[in-house]
Wavefront OBJ file of the C-alpha trace (Angstrom):
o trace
v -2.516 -37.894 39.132
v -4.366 -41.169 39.187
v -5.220 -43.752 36.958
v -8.568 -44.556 37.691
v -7.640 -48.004 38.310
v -9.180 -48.777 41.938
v -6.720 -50.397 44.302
v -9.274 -50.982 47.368
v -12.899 -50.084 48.695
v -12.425 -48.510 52.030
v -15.354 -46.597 54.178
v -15.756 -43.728 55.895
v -15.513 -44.218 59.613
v -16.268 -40.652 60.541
v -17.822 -37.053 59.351
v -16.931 -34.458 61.387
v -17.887 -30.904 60.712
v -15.542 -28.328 60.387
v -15.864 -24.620 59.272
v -14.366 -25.012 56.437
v -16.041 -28.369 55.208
v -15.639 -31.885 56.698
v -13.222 -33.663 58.532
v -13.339 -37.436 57.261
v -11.535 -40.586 58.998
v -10.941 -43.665 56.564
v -10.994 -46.732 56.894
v -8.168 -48.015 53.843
v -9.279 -51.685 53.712
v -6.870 -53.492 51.906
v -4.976 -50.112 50.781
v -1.824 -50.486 52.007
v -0.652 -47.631 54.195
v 2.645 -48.031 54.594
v 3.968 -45.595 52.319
v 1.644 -42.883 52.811
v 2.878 -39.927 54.423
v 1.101 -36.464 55.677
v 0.649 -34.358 52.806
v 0.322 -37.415 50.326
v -2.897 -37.669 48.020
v -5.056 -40.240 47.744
v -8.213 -40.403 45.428
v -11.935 -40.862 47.373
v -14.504 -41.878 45.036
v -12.340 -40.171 42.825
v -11.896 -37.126 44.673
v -8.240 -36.248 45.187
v -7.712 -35.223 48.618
v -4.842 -34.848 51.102
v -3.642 -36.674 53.631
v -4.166 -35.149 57.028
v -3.532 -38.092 59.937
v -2.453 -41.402 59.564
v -2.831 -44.516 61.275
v -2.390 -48.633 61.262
v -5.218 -49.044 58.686
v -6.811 -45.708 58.472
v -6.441 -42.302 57.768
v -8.219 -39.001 57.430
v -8.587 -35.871 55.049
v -10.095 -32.969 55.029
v -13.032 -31.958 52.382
v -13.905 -28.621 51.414
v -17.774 -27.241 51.264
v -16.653 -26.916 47.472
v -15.689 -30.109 46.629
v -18.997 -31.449 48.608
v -21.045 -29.447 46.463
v -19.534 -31.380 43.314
v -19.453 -34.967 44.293
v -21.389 -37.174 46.192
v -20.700 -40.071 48.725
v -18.555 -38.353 50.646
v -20.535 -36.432 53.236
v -21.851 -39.681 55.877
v -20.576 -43.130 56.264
v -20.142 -45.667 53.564
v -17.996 -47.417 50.974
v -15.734 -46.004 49.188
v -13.256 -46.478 46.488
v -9.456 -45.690 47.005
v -6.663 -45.573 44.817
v -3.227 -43.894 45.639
v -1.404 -41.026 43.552
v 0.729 -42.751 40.644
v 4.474 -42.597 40.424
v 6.300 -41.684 37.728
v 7.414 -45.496 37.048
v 3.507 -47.242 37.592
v 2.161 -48.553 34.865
v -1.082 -46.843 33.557
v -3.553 -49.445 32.882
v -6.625 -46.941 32.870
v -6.171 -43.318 31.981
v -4.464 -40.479 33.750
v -7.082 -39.198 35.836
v -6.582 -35.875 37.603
v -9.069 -36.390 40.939
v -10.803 -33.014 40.243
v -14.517 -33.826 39.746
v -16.441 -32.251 36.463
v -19.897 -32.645 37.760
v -22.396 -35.298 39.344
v -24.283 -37.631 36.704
v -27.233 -39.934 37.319
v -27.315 -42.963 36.176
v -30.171 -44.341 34.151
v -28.871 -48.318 33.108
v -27.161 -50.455 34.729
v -27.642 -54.159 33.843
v -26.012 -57.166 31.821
v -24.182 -57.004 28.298
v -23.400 -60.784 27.056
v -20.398 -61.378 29.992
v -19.770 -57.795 31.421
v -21.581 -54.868 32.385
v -23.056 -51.812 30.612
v -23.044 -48.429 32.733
v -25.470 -45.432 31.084
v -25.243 -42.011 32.506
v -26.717 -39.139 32.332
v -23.950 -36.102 32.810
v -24.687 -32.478 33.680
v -25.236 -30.561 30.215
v -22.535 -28.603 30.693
v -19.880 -31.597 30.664
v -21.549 -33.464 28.002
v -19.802 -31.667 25.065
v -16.621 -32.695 26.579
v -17.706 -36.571 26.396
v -16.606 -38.447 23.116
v -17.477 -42.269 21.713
v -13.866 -44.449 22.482
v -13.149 -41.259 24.808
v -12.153 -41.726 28.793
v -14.199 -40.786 31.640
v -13.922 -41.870 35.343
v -17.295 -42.687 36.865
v -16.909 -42.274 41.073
v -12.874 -42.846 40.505
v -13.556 -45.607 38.148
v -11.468 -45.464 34.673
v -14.367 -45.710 31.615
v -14.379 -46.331 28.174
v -17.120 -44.364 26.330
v -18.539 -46.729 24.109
v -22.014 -44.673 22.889
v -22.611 -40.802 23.283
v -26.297 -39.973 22.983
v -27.186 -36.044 23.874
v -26.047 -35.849 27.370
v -26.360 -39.643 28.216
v -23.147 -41.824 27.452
v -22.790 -45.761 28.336
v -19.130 -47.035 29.269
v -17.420 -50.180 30.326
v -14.689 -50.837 32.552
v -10.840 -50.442 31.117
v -9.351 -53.427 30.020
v -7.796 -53.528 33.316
v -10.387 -53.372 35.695
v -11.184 -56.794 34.071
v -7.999 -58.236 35.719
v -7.573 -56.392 39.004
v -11.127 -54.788 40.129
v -11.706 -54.229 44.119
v -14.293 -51.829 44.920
v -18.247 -52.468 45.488
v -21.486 -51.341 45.110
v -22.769 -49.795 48.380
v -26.410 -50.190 48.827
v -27.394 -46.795 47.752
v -26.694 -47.754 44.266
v -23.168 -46.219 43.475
v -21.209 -47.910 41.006
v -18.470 -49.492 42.281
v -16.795 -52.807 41.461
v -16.665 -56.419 43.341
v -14.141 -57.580 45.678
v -13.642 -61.089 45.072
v -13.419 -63.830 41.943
v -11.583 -63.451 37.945
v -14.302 -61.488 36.613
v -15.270 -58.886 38.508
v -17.463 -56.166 37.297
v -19.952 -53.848 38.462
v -22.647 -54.446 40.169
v -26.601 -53.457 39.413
v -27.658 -50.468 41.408
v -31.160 -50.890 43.209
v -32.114 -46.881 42.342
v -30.735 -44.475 40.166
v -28.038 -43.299 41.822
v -26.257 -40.075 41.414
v -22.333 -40.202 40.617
v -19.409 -38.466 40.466
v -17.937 -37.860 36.839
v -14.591 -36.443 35.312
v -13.123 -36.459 31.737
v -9.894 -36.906 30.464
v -7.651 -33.772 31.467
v -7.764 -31.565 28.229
v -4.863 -29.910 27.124
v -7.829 -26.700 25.821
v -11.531 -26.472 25.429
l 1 2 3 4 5 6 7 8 9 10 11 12 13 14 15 16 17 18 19 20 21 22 23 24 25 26 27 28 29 30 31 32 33 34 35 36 37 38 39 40 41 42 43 44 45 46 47 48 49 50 51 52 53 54 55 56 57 58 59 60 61 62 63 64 65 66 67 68 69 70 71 72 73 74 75 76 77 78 79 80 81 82 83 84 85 86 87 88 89 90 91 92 93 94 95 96 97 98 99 100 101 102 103 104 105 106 107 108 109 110 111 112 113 114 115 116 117 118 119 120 121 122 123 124 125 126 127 128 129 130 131 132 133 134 135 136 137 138 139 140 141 142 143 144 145 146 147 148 149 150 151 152 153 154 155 156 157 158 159 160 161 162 163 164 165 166 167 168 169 170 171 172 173 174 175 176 177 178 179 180 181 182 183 184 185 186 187 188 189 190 191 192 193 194 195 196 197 198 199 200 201 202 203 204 205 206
């Protein structure tokens, strides 16, 4: 489980094909690696995947033709945002975010609101039922708070806490991500509507 809280922006290094999917080599950024072991998860874009090799400041994973066919960002090169599985004793400053992806949304806004940010997207109908005003959501690994619900679009902020500890950053190709530097970092405006990565809450039923 994560908490949607990102810890880093990293970027993929390397896509290699494999039969079974893709074999991708990381580099962590400012993710410390030290206590990452084979086996371990770490969320990619939001995407929880396990660890496979390991190096100094990298590392790599493996990605299924399934979960490529449900997310996007991770099939080339680029930024990415990182966070590692929680512990038991971490603090959970977002919400408990499971790193399987619902569905890929587009997003249609993305511009200023007074200090901060406001993030519109439009999810897949399917998942939109599932999306409730003052509800959770994590956008590309990014813990939301749903603050409108219209039809299948819904606009979110960042958690309280990305507004203290936000690393990750908006890639040229528009993916919402969040700043790496200065007290009030937010996201960033996308140049073209971008298509995202989106997950609710986990639900105890349907």
């Amino acid at each position: 489980m994560f908490s949607g809280i990102v810890a880093a922006t990293g970027r993929i290094r390397k896509a290699e094909r494999r039969k079974s999917g893709l074999r991708l080599t990381v580099d962590a950024g400012t993710l410390p690696l030290r206590d990452v072991a084979i086996g371990d998860s770490i969320a990619v874009n939001g995407v929880c995947l396990t660890v496979v090799a390991r190096a100094r400041k990298s590392f790599g994973v493996d990605v299924s033709r399934e979960t490529l066919r449900c997310t996007v960002g991770l099939a080339e090169p680029g930024e990415i945002n990182l966070e590692k599985a929680l512990r038991m004793s971490d603090r959970l400053g977002g919400h408990l975010v499971s790193g399987h992806v619902d569905g890929v949304g587009k997003v249609t806004h993305f511009g200023r609101a007074g200090a901060d940010r406001l993030l519109r997207v439009r999810a897949p109908r399917g998942l939109a039922r599932y999306i409730a005003r003052k509800g959770s959501i994590a956008v590309h690994g990014v813990s939301l708070t749903v603050n409108a619900v219209r039809g299948a679009e819904f606009g979110g902020q960042p958690d309280s806490a990305h507004a203290r500890r936000d690393h990750a950053q908006a890639p040229s190709d528009g993916r919402p991500r969040q700043p790496g530097s200065g007290p009030s970092r937010t996201l960033r405006r996308a140049p073209a509507p971008p298509q995202i990565a989106v997950a609710t809450a986990p639900r105890s039923h349907y």
